[in-house]
N, C-alpha and C positions, 0 to 999 in steps of 0.2 A: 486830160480831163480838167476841168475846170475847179478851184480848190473852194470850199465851203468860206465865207469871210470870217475873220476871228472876230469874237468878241470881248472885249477885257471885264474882267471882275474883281473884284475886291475880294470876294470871299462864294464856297459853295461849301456845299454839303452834299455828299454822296453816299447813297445803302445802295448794298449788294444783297440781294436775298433770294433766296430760293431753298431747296431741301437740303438735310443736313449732309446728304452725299454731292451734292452739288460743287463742294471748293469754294463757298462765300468767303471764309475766312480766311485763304490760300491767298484769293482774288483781290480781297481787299489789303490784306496785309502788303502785297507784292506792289499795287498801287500807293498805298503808304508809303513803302520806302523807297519808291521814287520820286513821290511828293518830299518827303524829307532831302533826299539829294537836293533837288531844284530850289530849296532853302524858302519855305512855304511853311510858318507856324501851322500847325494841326496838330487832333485833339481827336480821336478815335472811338467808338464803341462797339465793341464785339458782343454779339448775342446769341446765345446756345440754347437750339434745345437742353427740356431737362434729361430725357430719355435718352438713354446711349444711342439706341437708333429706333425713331419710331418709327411707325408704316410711311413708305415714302409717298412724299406728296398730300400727306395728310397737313393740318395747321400747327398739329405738335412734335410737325417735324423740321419748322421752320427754321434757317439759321440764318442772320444777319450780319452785316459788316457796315459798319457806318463811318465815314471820315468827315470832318470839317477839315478843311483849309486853306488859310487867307495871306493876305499880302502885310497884316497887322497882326498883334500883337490878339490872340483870343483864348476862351479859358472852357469850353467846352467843346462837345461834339456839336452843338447845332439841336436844336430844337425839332425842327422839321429839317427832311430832305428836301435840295432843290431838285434832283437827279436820283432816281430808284430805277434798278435793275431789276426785274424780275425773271427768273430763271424759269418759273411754272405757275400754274395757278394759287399754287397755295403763298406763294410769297409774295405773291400778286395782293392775294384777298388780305392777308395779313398786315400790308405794310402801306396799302393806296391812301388807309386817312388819314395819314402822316404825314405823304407828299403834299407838298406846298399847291395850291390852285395856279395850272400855268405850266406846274411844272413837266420835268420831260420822264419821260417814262420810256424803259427801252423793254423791251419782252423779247424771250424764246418763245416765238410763234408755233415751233411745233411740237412744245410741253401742253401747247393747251386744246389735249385732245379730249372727247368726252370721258372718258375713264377718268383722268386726271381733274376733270373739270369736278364731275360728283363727287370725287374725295375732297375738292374743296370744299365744298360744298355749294357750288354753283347750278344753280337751275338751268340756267344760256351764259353764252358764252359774252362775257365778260367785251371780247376785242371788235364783236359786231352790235351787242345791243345798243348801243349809245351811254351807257354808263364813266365813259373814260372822253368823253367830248370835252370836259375841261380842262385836260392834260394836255402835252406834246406828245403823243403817242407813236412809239417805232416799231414796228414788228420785224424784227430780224431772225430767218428761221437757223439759229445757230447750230441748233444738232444736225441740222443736212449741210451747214457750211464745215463744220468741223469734222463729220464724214467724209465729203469730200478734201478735205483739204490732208485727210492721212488718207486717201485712195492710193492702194501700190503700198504705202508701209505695212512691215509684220506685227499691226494691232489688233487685237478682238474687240469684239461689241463694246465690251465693257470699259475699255482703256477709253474707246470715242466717246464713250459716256460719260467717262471722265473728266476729258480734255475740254469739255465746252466753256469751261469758266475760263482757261486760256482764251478764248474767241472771246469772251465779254471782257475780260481783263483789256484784249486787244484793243478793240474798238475803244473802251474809254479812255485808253492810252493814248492813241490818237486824237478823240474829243478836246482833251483836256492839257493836249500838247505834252504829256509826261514822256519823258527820258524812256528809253526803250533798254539800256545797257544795265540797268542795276537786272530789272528781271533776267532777263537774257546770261548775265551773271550769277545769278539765284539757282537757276533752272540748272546751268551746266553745272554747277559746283551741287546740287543736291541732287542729280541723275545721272553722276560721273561712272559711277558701275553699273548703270541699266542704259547704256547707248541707243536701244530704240525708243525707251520711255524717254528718254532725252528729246529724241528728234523729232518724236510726236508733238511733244509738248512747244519746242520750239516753232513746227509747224504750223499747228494751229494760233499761237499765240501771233506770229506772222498773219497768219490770215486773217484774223481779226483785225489788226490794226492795217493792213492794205484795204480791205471790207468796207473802212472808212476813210480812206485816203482817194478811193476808186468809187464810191456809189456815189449818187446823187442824189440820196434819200434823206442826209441833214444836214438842216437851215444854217448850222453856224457850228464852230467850232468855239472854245472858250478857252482863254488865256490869266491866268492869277500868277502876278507877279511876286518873287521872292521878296520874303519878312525882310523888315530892318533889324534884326537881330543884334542882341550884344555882340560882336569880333570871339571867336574862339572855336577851338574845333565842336561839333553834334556831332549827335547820333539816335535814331529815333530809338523810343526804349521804353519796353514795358514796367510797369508796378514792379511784375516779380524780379524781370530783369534788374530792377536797379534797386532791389530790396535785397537778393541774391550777391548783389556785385558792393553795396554799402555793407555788406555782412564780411565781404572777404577783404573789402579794405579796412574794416571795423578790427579783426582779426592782427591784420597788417598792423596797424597803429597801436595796436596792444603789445605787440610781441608776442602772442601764444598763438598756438594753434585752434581752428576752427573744428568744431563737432557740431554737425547739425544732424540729431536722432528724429525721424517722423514716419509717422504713417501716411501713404498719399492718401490724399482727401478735396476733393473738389469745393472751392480753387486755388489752394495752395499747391498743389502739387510740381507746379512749373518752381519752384524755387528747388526742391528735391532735384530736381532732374536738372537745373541749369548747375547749380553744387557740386555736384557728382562729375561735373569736367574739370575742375579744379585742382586735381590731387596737387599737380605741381606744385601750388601756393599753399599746401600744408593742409588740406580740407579732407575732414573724414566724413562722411555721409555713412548713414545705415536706418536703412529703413527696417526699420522693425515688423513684427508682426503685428501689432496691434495701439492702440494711442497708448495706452498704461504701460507696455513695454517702453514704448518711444520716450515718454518724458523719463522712468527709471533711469534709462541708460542717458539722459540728459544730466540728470541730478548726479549720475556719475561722474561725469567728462567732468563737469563744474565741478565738482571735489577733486577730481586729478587735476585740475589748472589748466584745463581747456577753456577759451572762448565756447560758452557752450549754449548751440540754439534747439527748437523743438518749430516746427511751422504744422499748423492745423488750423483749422475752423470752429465755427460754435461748436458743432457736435463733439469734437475731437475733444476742448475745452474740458466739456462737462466729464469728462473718461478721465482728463488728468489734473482734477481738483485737487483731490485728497494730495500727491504728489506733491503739487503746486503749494499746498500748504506745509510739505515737509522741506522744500527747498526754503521758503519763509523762515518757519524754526532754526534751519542749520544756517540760515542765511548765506546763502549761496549766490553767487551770479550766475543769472541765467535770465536769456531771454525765449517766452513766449509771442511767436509770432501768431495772430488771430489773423487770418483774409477772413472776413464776414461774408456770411451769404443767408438767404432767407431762411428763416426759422418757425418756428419750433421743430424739434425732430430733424428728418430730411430735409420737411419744409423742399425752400427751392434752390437747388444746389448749385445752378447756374445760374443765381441772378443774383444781387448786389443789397445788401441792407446792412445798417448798424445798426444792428439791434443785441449787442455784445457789451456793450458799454457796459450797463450795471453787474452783466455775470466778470466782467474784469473787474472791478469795481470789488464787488462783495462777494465771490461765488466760490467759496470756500469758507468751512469753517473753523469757527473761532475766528479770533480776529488777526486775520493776516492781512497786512494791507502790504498791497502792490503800488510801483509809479506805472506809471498809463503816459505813453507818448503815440503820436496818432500822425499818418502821415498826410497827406492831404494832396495830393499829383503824382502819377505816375515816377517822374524822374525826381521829385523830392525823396520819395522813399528810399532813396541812397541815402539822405543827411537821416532819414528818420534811423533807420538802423545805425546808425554813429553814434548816434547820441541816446538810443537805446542802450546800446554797448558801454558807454564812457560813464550813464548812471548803473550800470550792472553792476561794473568794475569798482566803481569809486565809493560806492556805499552796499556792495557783500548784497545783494536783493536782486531776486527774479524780479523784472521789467517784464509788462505787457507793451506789444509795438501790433498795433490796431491796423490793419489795413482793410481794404473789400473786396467786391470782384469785380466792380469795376475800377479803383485803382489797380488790380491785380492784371488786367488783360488790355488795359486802355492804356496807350500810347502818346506820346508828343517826342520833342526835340530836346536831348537832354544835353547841355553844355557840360561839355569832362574838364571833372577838374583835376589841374593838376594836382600831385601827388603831396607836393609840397605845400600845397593849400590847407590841408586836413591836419588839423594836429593832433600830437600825441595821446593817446591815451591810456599810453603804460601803464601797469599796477604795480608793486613790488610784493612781493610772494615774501610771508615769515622766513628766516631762513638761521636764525638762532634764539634760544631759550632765555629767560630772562636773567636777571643775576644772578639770582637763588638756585638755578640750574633749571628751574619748572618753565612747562609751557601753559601760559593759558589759552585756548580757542578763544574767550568771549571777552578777553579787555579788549577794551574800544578805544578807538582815535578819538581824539576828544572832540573833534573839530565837525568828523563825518556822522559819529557815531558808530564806525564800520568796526568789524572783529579783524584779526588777520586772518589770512588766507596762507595754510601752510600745505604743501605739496605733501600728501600722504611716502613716508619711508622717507622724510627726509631728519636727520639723527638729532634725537634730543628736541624733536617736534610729534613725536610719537600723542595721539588722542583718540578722543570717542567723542561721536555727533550721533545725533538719532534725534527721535522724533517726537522722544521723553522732553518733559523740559528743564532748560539747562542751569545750573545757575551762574547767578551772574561772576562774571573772571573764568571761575574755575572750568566752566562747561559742563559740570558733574550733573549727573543726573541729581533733579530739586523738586522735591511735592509742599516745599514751604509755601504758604498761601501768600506770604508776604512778598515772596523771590519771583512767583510765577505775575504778582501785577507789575512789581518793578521790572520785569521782561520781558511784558507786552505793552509794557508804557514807552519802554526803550524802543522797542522795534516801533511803534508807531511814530517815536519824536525822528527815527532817522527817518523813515521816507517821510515827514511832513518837512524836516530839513532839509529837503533837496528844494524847496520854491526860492530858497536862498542863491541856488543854484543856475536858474534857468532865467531865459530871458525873461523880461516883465513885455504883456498883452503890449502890441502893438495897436493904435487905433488910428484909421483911414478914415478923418472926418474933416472934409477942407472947408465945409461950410456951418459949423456948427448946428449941428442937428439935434431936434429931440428924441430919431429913433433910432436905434443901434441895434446891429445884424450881429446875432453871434454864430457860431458854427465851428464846426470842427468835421476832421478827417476829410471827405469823398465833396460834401458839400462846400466847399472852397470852389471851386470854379462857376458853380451855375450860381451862387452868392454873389460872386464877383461882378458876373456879368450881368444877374438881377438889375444890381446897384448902379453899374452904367447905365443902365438901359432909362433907370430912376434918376441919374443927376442929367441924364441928356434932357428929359423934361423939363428940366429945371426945378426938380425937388430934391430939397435935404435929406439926406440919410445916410447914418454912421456905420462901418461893418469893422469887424474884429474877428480872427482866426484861432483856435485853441490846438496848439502842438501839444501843451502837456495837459492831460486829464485830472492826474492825482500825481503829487499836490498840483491845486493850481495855480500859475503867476500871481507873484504876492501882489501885485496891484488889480488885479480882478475886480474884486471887492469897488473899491475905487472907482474904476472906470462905470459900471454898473450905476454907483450912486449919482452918475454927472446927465442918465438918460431918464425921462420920463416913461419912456417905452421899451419894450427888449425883445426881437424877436429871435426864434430859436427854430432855423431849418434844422430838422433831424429826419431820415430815412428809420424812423422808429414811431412811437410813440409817444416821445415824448421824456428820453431819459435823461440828457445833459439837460435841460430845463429842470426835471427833479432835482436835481444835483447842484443847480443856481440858485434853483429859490430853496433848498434846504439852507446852504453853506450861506446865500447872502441877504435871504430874507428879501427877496427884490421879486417884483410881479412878472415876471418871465414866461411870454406866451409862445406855445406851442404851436409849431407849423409842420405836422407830418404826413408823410410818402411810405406806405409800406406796401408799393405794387411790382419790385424785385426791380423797378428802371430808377435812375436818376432823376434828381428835380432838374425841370427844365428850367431855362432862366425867366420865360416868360411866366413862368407858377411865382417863382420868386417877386417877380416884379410886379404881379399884381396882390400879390398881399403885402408887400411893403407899402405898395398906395393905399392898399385896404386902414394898415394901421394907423398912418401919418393922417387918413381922415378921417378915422375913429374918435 
């Protein structure tokens, strides 16, 4: 047979979508980490219904898979798809005004029966009105090719119903030239005790990618050559993955052992469950019954001299306030891990917002302040947790370490570093009484302002912490009005003395600009690529990233004062803006997204133009 001609590209973007029992996220992931083998930068987004499982084939039961991946250097998923799969109609209806004009569209031709078609809610059928005549349109009828292709194996209906995303997987495996051995490696290493789901799986996934080695139904094949990448070993890697995996080298560089207490909670819950394989390296996991249990038993570990974490959500948040503010009082280390997701309430459990900021920020009472470190890329969220850790440790204070759900589930290439790269950040635990023979809990280093940390039972370190206030040295319980402001002047000067600490705002302005991008956490990539997208025009524009929230780089202030303009992408409404013009008195304009997706870069890029010609 004659082979389709390749054509080369610099870059695509590819969704997978169809209903939530469809395997989108199997199919996409599995394509992923053979674009990653092939050494191809990409930049992921996974999209979930909210419903555990709605009625199938409906639009609120859609799930998607999205990759970008290029032969350069890029910082999102892709704006639009050039290539959208559609599994059925409803992923069809859901996801076509996204696709690029031109672009290729592949369908499961015999998902779109009329039954399926009125739960889309389609009047005609979509594949003969002429509605799709601006596309590359392929109708591959995969559930009778995936039938066929397990005819003779011992699978029921259900298993070939299953297996159809192997067939789409196949084919674009094919398409798009991907390595065939990592899935095929996936497959047998995760269906090693089910031998026929094994063979199934491998079958069909065969017959997809021959489907399109043997038809002569499309015009080209497509070829993206691997990144220039920095020299070192990758590995693709989720948010939770490499916020999970910065927590246990975090642990490591401490010397203590790790306790992470949580409640699952959607979308944290993958760092729970990735923990819990750790034991070896010292990892205690226990999920509690409920979030106020979960932080208790955190606030414990931290008083016994554990590494001690908690991972939850806003909702979770609001349940361990009170807590939160008695780890504050005892001054404890401990890190809250926040994944954001949309709010208020349930709100939207599987979709992506910061809108947590302020309740980190202020969301307990009386005045406890927390640092706030924020991570900003899937595989950064290893150094985010490091350095959540090393201010835990180093100044006695629960840290907030902010992540979302789409850093939490969105993927790229994470360069490992070696072990020897990461430095120390040991603490030394009290371990004798002063001269006098007495222990005080609350004399401070003078330097940190940190109390010691004495390992409960250890002799002649013998005390009492509670949630009474303390006074100062002795730790004794104090209702002097005098002792309680000098104790919350203290707790406030230590975490404002950690800006001393961190690195000062870095600023990407090569051209002298008078408008300057701020941003923080999730909004770092489509910022990024905004700004390109703006200095490829040939227009000015400054951008700046915030890893620490509270306190902020002591030069902030500063840099602010050098722009005429400041703009502020947030997936909120508008709360690090609050927090600029409170702290620097500076005209900090608001640019927000509260619709549960990420800013695309082109949202970016046209209100950077908006303000430069304001």
């Amino acid at each position: 047979m004659p082979t389709a001609p390749i054509k080369e590209l610099d870059r695509v973007v590819i969704r997978f979508a169809g209903d939530s029992g469809d395997g989108m996220q199997l199919a996409g992931n599995r394509f992923t980490d053979a674009t990653a083998v092939l050494g191809n930068d990409l930049s992921t987004l996974p999209n979930f219904p909210a419903e555990i499982r709605a009625p199938a084939g409906t639009l609120a039961g859609v799930s998607s898979f999205q990759v970008h991946f290029s032969d350069h250097d890029i910082l999102t998923p892709g704006d639009a798809p050039n290539v959208l799969v559609a599994m059925n109609p409803a992923g069809l209806k859901s996801n076509i005004k996204e696709l690029i004009k031109g672009g290729i569209l592949i369908t499961n031709s015999d998902a779109f029966t009329q039954g399926n078609l009125e739960k889309a809610g389609y009047t005609v059928d979509p594949l003969t009105d002429g509605s799709l005549d601006g596309y590359q349109v392929y109708q591959v009828p995969m559930s009778s090719l995936t039938a066929l292709a397990l005819k003779g194996l011992p699978v029921g209906k259900k298993q070939v119903d299953q297996s159809k995303n192997m067939f789409a997987l196949g084919v674009m495996s094919w398409m798009f030239h991907r390595p065939i051995e990592p899935t095929l490696h996936f497959l047998e290493k995760k269906f090693a005790k089910k031998p026929e789901v094994l063979e199934a799986n491998l079958a069909v996934f065969k017959a997809g990618y021959n489907f399109g080695e043997t038809t002569e139904m499309f015009v080209s094949t497509f070829k993206v050559k691997p990144a220039s990448l920095k020299p070192g070993r990758y590995r693709n890697i989720t948010g939770n993955q490499a916020l999970a995996w910065g927590l246990i080298a975090a642990a490591q560089k401490a010397e203590l052992p790790l306790f992470l207490g949580s409640y699952p909670i959607t979308p944290a819950s993958d760092i729970l469950h990735t923990l819990s394989n750790f034991k070896h390296f010292g990892v205690k996991t226990f999920q509690a019954e409920d979030e106020i249990a979960a932080i208790g038993a955190v606030l414990g570990a931290a008083f016994g001299g554990s590494l001690a974490v908690t991972t939850t959500s806003g909702p979770g948040v609001d349940l361990k306030s009170e807590t939160l503010g008695l780890g504050v009082s005892m001054e404890l280390p401990m890190i809250i891990v926040d994944i954001q997701r949309g709010g208020p309430s349930t709100g939207l459990p599987t979709k992506t917002e910061q809108s947590d900021l302020l309740l980190a920020m202020f969301g307990r009472h009386g005045e406890a302040p927390m640092p706030i470190v924020a991570a900003y890329s899937p595989a950064q969220c290893f150094f985010a947790a490091i350095e959540a850790a090393r201010i835990a440790l180093k100044y006695r204070t629960p840290v907030f370490l902010m992540s979302d759900g789409f850093l939490a589930n969105g993927s790229e290439p994470w360069l490992i570093p070696s072990a020897d790269s990461i430095e120390s950040i040991a603490t030394q635990f009290a371990t004798e009484p002063n001269q006098d023979g007495e222990f005080w809990p609350f004399k401070r280093d003078p330097d940190t302002l940190a109390r010691p940390w004495a390992i409960p039972g250890t002799a002649g370190l013998e005390h009492r912490i509670g949630g009474l206030e303390h006074a100062d040295g002795t730790g004794n319980i104090s209702y002097d009005p005098d002792n309680h402001e000098k104790m919350t002047r203290l707790r406030a000067a230590k975490i404002a003395g950690i800006a001393s600490d961190i690195p000062q705002i870095v600023v990407d302005d090569p051209d002298g600009a008078e408008l300057i991008v701020i941003g923080w956490g999730s909004t770092w990539g489509s910022i990024g690529a905004g700004v390109r997208r703006v200095r490829a025009r040939g227009r000015k524009v400054a951008q700046a990233h915030l890893t620490h929230l509270n306190p902020f780089p002591r030069n902030l202030g500063k840099v602010l004062g050098k722009y005429d303009k400041v703009l502020v992408p947030e997936m909120n409404m508008g709360q690090l803006s609050k927090m600029i013009r409170y702290e620097y008195l500076v005209d900090a304009r608001s640019y927000n997204k509260v619709q549960g997706q990420p800013f695309l870069a082109a949202e970016i890029e046209a209100k950077i133009l908006e303000m430069i010609d304001d």
